[in-house]
C-alpha positions as CSV (number, residue, x, y, z in Angstrom):
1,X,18.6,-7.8,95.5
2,X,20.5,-7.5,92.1
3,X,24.0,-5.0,93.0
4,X,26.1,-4.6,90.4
5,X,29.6,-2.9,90.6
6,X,30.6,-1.2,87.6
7,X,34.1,-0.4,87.5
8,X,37.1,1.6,84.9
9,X,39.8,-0.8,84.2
10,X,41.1,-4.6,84.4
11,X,42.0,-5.8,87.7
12,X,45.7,-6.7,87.2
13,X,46.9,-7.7,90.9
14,X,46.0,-11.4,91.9
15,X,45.7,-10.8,95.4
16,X,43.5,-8.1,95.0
17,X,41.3,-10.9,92.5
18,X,41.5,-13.8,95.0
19,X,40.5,-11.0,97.8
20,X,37.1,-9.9,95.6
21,X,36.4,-13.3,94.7
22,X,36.4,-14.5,98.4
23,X,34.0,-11.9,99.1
24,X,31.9,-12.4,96.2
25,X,31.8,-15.7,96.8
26,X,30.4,-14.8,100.2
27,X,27.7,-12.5,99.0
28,X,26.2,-14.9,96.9
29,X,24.1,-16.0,100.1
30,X,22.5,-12.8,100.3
31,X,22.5,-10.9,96.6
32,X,23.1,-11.7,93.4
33,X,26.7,-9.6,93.0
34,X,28.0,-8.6,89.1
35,X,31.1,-6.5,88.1
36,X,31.3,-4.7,84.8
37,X,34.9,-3.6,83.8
38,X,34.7,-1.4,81.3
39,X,37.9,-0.5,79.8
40,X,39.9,2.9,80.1
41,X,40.8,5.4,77.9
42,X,44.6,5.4,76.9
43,X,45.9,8.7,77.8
44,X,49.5,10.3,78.3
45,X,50.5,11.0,81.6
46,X,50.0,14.7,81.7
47,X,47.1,16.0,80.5
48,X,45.6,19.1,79.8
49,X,42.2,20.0,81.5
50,X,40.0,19.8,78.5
51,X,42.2,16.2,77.7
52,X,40.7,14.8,81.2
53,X,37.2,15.7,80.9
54,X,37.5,14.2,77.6
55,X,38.8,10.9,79.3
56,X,36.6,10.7,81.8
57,X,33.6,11.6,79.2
58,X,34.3,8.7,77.3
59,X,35.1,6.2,80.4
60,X,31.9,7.6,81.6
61,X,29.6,6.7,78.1
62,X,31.1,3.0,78.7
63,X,30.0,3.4,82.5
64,X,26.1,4.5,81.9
65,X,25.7,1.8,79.0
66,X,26.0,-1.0,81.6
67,X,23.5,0.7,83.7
68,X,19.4,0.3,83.5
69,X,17.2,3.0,83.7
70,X,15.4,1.3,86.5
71,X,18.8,0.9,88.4
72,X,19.6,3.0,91.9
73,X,23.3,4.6,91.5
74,X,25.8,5.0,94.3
75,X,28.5,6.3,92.9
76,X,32.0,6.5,94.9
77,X,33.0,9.9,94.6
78,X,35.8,11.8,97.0
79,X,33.1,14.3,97.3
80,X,30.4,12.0,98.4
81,X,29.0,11.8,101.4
82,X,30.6,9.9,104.1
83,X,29.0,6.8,105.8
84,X,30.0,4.4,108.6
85,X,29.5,0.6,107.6
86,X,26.2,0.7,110.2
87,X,25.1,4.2,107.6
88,X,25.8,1.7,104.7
89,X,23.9,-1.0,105.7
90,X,20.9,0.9,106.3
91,X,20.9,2.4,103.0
92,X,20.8,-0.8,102.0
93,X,18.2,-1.6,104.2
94,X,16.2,0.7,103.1
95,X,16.4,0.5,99.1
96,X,15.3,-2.8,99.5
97,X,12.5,-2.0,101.7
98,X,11.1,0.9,99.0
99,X,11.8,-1.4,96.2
100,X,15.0,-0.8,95.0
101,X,16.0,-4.0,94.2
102,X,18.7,-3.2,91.4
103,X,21.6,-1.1,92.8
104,X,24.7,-0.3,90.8
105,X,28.1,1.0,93.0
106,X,30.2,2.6,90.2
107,X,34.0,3.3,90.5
108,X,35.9,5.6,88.0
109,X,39.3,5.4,86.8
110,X,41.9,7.1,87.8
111,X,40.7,10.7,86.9
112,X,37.0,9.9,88.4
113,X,33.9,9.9,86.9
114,X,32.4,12.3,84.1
115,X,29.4,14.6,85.5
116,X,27.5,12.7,83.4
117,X,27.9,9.6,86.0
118,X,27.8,12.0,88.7
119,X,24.2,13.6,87.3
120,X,23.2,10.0,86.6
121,X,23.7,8.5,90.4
122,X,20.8,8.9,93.1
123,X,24.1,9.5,95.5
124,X,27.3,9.8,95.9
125,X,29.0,7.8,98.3
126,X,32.7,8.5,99.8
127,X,34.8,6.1,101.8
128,X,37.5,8.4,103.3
129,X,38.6,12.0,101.9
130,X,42.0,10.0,101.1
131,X,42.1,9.0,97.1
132,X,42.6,4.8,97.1
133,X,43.7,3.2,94.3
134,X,40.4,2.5,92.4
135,X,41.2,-1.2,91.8
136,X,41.8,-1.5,95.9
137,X,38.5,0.3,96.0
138,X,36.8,-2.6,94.6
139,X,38.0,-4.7,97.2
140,X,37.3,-2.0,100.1
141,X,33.5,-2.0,98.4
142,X,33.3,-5.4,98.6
143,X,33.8,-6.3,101.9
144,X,31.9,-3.4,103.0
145,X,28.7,-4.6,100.9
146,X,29.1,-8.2,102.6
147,X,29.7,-6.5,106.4
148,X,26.0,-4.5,105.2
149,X,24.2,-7.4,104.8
150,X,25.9,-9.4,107.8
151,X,24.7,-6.3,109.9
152,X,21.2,-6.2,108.8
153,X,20.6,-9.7,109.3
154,X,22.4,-9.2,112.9
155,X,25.1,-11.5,112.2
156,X,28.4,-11.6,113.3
157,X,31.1,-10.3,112.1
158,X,34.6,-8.8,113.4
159,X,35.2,-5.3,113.9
């Protein structure tokens, strides 16, 4: 399985770095794990309606040229629908069962993602109705895609 994580932004915080790298590292026994950064659009700090669809529009166009046509989409959307890590895993589960081999999770910036993203993703997938700080997300994703494939192979792993 090829997962790629295609996320808005650089990942200033070490400790957020050293967290995703420990888990990446991890995954690489069970998937082949990318991240994309692409960067965000520069934008004052209050914006007008029209200025954020415009932001996220253009985040959005850097977004769907890192992703294949042949690529499942799960993009993490407040919206989405909410999963446990068990729900999670057997998505996974079953994507690779039917074939799916290439799965993207995408992460906006800090406006979201364009409805172009949104129209683009097979799903849309929500960890908590709380916003997170989108580069904590990454972490939270992370660790959640290594506890998936420690579940389906009925490994431990601390709750």
């Amino acid at each position: 399985m090829h997962i790629s994580i295609v996320t808005v932004g650089k990942l200033k915080e070490k400790y957020l770095r050293l967290g995703i790298e420990e888990y990446l590292k991890r995954l690489s026994a069970y998937a082949k794990v990318e991240v994309f950064e692409v960067a965000d659009e520069k934008a004052p700090e209050v914006l007008s309606e029209l200025e954020m669809v415009q932001v996220k529009q253009k985040e959005g166009e850097r977004i769907l040229a890192k992703i294949s046509q042949d690529t499942y989409v799960i993009a993490l959307a407040i919206q989405g629908k909410l999963q446990s890590s068990e729900g999670l895993a057997d998505t996974l589960d079953k994507l690779a069962t039917y074939g799916k081999s290439k799965i993207a999770f995408v992460i906006g910036g800090s406006l979201g993602l364009s409805e172009e993203v949104l129209k683009r993703s097979n799903e849309q997938l929500s960890f908590s109705r709380m916003t997170f700080p989108h580069q904590l997300m990454r972490l939270i994703l992370v660790e959640q895609i290594y506890r998936a494939f420690r579940i389906n192979r009925g490994e431990p792993y601390h709750k």
